[in-house]
C-alpha positions in Angstrom: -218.2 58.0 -24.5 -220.0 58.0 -27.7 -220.8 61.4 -29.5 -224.1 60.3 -31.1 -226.5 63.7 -30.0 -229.1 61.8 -29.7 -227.7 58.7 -27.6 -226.5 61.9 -25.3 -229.8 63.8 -25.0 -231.2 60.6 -24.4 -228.9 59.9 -21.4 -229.4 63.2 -20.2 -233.3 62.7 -20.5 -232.9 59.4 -18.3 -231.8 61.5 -15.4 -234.4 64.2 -15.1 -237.0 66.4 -17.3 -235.0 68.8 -19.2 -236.5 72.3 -21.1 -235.9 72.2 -24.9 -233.8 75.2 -24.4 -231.8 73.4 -21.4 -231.2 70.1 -23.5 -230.2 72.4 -27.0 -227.4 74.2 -24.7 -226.3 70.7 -23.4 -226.2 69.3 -26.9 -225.0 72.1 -29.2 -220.9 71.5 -28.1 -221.7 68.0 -29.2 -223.0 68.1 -32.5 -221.4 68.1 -36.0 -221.7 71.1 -38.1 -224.4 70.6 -40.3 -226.5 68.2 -37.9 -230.2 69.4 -37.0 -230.5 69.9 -33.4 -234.0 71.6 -34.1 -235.4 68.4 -35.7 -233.4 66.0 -33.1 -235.5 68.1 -30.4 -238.7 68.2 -32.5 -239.0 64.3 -32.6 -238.1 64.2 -29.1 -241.3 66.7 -28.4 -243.4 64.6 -30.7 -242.4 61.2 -29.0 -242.9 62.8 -25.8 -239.6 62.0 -24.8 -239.3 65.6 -24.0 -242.1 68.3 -22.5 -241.6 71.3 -21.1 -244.9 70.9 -19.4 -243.5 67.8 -17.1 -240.2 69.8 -16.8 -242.1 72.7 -15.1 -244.4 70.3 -13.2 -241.2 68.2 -11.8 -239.5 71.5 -11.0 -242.5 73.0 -9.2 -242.8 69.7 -7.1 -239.3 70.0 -6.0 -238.7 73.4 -5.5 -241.6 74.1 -3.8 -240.9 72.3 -0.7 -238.1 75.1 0.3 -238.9 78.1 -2.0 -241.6 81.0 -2.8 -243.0 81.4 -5.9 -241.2 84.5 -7.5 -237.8 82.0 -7.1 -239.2 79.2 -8.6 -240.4 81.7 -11.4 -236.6 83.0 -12.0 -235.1 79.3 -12.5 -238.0 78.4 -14.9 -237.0 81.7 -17.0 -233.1 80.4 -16.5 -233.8 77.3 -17.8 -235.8 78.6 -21.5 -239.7 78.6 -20.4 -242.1 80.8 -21.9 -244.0 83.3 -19.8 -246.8 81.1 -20.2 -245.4 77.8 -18.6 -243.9 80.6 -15.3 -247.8 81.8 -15.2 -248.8 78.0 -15.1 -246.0 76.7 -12.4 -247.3 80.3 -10.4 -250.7 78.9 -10.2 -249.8 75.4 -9.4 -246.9 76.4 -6.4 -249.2 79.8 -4.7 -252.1 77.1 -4.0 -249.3 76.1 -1.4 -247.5 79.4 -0.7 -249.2 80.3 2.6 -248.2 76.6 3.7 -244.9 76.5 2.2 -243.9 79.9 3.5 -244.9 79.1 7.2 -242.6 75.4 6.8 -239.8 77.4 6.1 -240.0 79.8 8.5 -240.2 77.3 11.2 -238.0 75.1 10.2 -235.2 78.2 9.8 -236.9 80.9 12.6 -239.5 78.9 15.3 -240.1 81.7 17.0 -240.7 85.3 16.0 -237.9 88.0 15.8 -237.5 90.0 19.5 -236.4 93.2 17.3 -236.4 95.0 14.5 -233.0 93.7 13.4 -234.1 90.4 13.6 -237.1 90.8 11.6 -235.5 92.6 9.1 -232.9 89.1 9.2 -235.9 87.2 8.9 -238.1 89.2 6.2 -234.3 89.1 3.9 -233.8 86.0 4.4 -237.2 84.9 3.6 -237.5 86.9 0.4 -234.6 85.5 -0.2 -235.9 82.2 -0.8 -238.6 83.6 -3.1 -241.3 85.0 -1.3 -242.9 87.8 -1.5 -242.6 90.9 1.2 -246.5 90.9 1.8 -247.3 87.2 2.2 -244.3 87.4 4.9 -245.7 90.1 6.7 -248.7 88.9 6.7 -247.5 85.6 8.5 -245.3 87.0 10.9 -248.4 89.6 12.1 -251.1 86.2 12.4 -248.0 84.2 14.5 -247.9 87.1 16.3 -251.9 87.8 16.9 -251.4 83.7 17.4 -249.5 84.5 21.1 
């Protein structure tokens, strides 16, 4: 396995969109003392072999299937982005929260909770997932009106 940083980030780069902040705490055990991770990652940027725009886009698209927003938020922040890029992937993933919420109710739930206890299971588990207390509410009231 060669130690080259940039024959490694490059690697990691062919398996899936990276943050700048992910790929710099991937690389930093690797590199030399003295060698410029900060330039390494800048002419990645400027070749647009890395973009944190097409990381949040590719992690919205594939978290979104199973998650709420506010969880999808807390691994972007994990993962180094800016409160800018969270605000952008919150816009892009809530046009589909309703939708997405209602999937994975169904696909965990199906049918509404007989009891208390079991709505309080359901609303945890739910949030849980990422969503937020009101937009759950608010579904399990319309299934419920939907009788």
């Amino acid at each position: 396995m060669d130690t080259d940083p940039k024959a490694r980030a490059l690697r990691l780069l062919a398996r899936r969109e990276h943050s700048r902040a992910e790929l710099r705490r991937k690389l930093a055990p690797h590199v030399e003392e003295g060698f410029d991770l900060e330039a390494l990652l800048d002419d990645f940027t400027s070749r647009g072999w890395l973009s944190e725009q097409r990381f949040v886009e590719q992690t919205v698209r594939a978290k979104a299937r199973k998650f709420g927003p506010l969880k999808i938020a807390h691994h972007l922040r994990e993962k180094g982005i800016d409160e800018a890029g969270v605000a952008q992937a919150l816009a892009q993933s809530q046009a589909s929260e309703a939708e997405t919420l209602e999937t994975v109710w169904r696909s965990r739930f199906g049918r509404l909770p007989a009891g208390a206890a079991e709505k309080a299971r359901q609303v945890h588990f739910l949030q849980g997932r990422g969503f937020a207390l009101d937009p759950i509410l608010k579904l399990l009231r319309r299934l419920g009106n939907d009788r």
